[in-house]
C-alpha positions in Angstrom: 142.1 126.5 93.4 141.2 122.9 93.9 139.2 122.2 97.0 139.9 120.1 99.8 137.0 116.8 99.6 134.4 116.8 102.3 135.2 114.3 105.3 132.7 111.5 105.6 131.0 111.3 109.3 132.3 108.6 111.5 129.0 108.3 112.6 125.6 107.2 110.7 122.3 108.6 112.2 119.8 106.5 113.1 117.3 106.3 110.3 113.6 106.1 110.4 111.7 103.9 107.6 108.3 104.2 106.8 106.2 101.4 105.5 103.5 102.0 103.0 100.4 100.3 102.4 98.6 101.4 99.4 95.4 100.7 97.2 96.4 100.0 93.7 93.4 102.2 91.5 93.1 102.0 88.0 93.0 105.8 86.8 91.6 106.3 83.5 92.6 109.5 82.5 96.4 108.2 82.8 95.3 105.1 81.9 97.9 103.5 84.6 97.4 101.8 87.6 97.9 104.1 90.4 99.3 103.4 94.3 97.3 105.4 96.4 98.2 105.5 100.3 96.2 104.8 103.2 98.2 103.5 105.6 101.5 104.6 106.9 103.7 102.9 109.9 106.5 103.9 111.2 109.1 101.0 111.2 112.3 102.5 113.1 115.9 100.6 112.4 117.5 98.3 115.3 120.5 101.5 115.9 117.2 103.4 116.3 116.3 101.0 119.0 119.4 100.7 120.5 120.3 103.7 121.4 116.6 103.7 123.6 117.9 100.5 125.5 115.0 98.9 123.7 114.4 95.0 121.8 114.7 96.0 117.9 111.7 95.0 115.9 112.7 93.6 112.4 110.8 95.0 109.4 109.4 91.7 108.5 107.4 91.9 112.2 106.4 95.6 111.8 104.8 94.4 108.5 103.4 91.7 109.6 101.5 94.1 112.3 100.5 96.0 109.6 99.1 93.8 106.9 96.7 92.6 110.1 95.1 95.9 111.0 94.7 96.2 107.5 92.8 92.8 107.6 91.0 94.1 110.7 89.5 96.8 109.0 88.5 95.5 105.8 88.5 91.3 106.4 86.4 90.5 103.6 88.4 92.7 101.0 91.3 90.6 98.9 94.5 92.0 99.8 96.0 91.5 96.4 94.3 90.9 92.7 96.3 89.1 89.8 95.2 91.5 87.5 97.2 94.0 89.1 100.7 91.7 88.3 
């Protein structure tokens, strides 16, 4: 007997995105270049925001935020290597 499809949801829940900053090591035994994490921000959608009564904050600001602390703890290290492209 053939079933009946599943209704869709009117309604889409408010997602949460992460952001991801990650050291790019060169492992040897895989002999790949490997993204290992370190830093992890949560970076909540605008319908997230709005349903607080709150300003949204777009991703691009919320990365911005997060490439600086990154600066702030290590300000002399490069943030990106062309041997890595």
């Amino acid at each position: 007997m053939p079933r009946a499809p599943a209704r869709r949801s009117p309604t889409k829940p408010a997602g949460l995105r992460w952001l991801s900053v990650q050291l790019l090591a060169r492992v040897p035994w895989a002999h790949k270049i490997w993204g290992l994490p370190f830093l992890t921000a949560l970076a909540p959608s605008a319908r997230y925001y709005q349903a607080r009564g709150r300003q949204p904050q777009n991703l691009t600001a919320r990365a911005k935020q997060v490439i600086l602390q990154v600066k702030r703890w290590a300000p002399k290290r490069p943030m990106w290597h062309d041997r890595y492209r």
